[in-house]
C-alpha positions in Angstrom: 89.4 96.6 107.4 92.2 95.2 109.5 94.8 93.1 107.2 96.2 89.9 108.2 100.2 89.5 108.3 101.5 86.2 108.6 105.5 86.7 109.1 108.7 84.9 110.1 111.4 85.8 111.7 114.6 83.8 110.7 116.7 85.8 113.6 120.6 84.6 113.1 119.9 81.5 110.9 119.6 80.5 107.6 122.2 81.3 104.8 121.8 81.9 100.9 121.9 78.7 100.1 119.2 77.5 103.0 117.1 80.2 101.9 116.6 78.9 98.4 116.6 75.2 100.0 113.6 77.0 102.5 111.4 78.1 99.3 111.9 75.4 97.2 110.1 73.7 100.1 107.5 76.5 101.2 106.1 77.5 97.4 104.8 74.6 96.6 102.2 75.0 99.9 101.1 77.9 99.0 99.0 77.5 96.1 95.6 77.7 97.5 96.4 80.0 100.4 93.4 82.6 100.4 93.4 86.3 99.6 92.7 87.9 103.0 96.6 87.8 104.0 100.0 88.8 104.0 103.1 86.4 103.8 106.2 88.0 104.9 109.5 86.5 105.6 111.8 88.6 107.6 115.6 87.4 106.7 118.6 88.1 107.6 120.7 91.4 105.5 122.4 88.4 103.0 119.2 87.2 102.5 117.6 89.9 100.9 118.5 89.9 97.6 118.7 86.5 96.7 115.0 86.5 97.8 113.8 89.2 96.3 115.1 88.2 93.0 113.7 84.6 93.5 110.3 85.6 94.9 109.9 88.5 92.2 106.0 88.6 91.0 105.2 86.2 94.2 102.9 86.9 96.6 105.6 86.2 99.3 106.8 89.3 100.9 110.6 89.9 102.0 111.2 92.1 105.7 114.0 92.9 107.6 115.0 92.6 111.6 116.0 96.1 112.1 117.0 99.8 110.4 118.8 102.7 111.1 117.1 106.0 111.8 119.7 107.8 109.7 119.8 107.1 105.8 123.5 107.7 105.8 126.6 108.0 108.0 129.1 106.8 110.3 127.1 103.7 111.6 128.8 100.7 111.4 127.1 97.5 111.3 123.7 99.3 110.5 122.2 100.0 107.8 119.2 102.6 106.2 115.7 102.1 104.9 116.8 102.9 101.6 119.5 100.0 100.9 116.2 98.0 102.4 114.1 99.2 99.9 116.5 99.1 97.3 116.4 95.4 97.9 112.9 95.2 97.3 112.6 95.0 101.3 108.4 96.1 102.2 108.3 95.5 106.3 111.5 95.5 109.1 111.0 94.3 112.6 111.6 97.3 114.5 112.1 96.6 118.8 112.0 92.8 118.7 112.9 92.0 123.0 116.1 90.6 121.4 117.4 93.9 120.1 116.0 95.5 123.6 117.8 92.9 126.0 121.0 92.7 124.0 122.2 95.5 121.9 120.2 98.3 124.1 117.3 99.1 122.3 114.9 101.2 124.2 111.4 103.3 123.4 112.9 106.2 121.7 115.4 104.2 119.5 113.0 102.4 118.3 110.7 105.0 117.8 113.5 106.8 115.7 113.5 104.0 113.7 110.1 103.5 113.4 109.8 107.1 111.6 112.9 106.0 109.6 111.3 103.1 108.1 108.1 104.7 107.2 109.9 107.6 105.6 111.9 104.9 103.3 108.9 103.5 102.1 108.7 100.6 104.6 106.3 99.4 106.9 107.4 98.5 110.4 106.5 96.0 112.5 106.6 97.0 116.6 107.4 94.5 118.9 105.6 94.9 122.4 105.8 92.5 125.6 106.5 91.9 129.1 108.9 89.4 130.7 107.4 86.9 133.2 108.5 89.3 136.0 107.1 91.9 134.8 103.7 89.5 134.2 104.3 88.3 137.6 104.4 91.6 139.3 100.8 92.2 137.6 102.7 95.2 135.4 102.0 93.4 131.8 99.7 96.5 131.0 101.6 99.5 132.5 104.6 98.0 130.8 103.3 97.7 127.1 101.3 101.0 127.2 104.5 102.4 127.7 106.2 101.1 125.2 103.6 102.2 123.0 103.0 105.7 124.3 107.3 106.4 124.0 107.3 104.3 120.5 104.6 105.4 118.8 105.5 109.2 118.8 104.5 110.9 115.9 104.5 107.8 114.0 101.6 107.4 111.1 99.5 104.3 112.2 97.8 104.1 108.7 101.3 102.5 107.9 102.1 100.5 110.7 101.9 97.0 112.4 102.0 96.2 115.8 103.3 92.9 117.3 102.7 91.5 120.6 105.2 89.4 122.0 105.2 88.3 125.8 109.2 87.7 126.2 108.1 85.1 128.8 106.3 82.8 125.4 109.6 83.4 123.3 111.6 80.4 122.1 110.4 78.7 125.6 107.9 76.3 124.2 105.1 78.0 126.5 102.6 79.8 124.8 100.5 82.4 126.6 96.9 81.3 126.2 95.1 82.7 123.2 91.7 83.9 125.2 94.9 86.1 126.9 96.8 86.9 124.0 93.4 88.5 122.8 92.5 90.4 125.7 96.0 92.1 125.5 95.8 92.7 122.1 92.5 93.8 122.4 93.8 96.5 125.5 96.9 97.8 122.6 94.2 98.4 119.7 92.6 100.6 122.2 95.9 102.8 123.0 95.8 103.3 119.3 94.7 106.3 117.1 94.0 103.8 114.4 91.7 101.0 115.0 92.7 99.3 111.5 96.3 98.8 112.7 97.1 95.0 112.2 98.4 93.7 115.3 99.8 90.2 115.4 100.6 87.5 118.3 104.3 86.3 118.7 105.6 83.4 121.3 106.0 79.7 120.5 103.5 79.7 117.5 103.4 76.7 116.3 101.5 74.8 113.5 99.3 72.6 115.9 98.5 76.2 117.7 97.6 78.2 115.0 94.4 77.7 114.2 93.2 78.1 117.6 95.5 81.6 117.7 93.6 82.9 114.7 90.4 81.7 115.8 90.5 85.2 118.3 88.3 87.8 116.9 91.4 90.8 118.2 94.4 88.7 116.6 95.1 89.6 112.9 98.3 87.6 112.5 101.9 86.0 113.9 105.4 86.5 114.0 107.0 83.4 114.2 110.1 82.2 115.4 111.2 79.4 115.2 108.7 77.9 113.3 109.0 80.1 110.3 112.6 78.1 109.9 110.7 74.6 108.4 109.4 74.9 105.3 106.7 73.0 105.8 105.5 73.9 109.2 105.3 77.6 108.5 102.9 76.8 105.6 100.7 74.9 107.7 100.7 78.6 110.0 99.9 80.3 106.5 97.4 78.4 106.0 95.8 78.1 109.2 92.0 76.7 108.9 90.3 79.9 110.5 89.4 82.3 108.1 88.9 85.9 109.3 86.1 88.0 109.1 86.4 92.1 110.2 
């Protein structure tokens, strides 16, 4: 049975002090959330701790936005799955198109760190997607099952979630259609070895979209942007009136 996993991504924002401010408004929603799903919240490094001590015994999750594929060394600025987990850390973001377009992340960097995280402990979240060129040029398919083929070497899928994300649906307010987002998730569960892999939608999710996102039979989550930032709004996702039956 697929799970559901209903994360934020916080990117660059939010410091200790906003965190707390965040969950002193996001708790409170939560009470009658139902069983069937994951909530993660994937923070920046300095939020870690502070959350994990706060959300200790809740059924709030804490993720990270990237690892290293080495658990020690001369990596500055990075850091391993083990000061992750030592933090309480369960999922990290591995490939978000951010990391790819700006600090040179490619297929077999991520998939290094892929295998990294699942040898701490950790279970990573792949981010997959095309920019509207690529969508444009009709290469939206050759494009992701690439990324998955190079990414997904030798990595156990029994631990593993997969995020679609077309770049092109990203902080821009246009949402790719969810009968779409469906068919191309539906087109990455079948490049996998494991058919139970949870595979979530990612692009301008937003509270009065949700529901209609989570209404598709191939979709078993988000990873939200922007909206993950307002207490209250990313509830409302969380609690999005479509249950799931798999």
């Amino acid at each position: 049975m697929r799970k559901i996993v209903i994360a934020g991504n916080w990117k660059m924002y939010k410091t200790q002090a906003e965190a707390l401010e965040f969950l002193r408004g996001f708790t409170s929603e939560l009470e009658t959330i139902p069983d069937d799903r994951d909530i993660v919240l994937c923070v920046p490094f300095t939020d870690l701790e502070i959350l994990s001590r706060s959300l200790h015994g809740s059924r709030i999750q804490i993720g990270a936005q990237n690892v290293h594929w080495e658990t020690a060394g001369a990596y500055t600025g990075e850091i391993s799955g083990s000061m992750l987990t030592e933090l309480g850390t369960r999922f990290v973001v591995v490939g978000h198109s951010e990391r790819r377009q700006y600090f040179c992340e490619t297929n077999e960097t991520a998939n290094l760190r892929l295998k990294a995280a699942q040898k701490a402990g950790l279970t990573p979240i792949l981010c997959v997607g095309e920019t509207k060129q690529q969508r444009d040029a009709g290469d939206t398919e050759s494009h992701i099952f690439n990324q998955l083929e190079k990414g997904l070497v030798d990595v156990n899928q029994q631990n593993l979630v997969v995020a679609y994300e077309p770049i092109w649906a990203i902080g821009t307010g246009d949402t790719c259609a969810s009968t779409e987002a469906n068919r191309v998730v539906g087109l990455i569960r079948s490049k996998l070895t494991n058919p139970n892999v949870t595979i979530q939608y990612g692009g301008s999710v937003k509270p009065d979209n949700i529901d209609e996102i989570m209404a598709q039979p191939e979709i078993d989550g988000v990873l939200v942007g922007g909206a993950s930032l307002d207490a209250k709004g990313f509830a409302r996702i969380a609690n999005y009136q479509f249950p799931k039956y798999q």
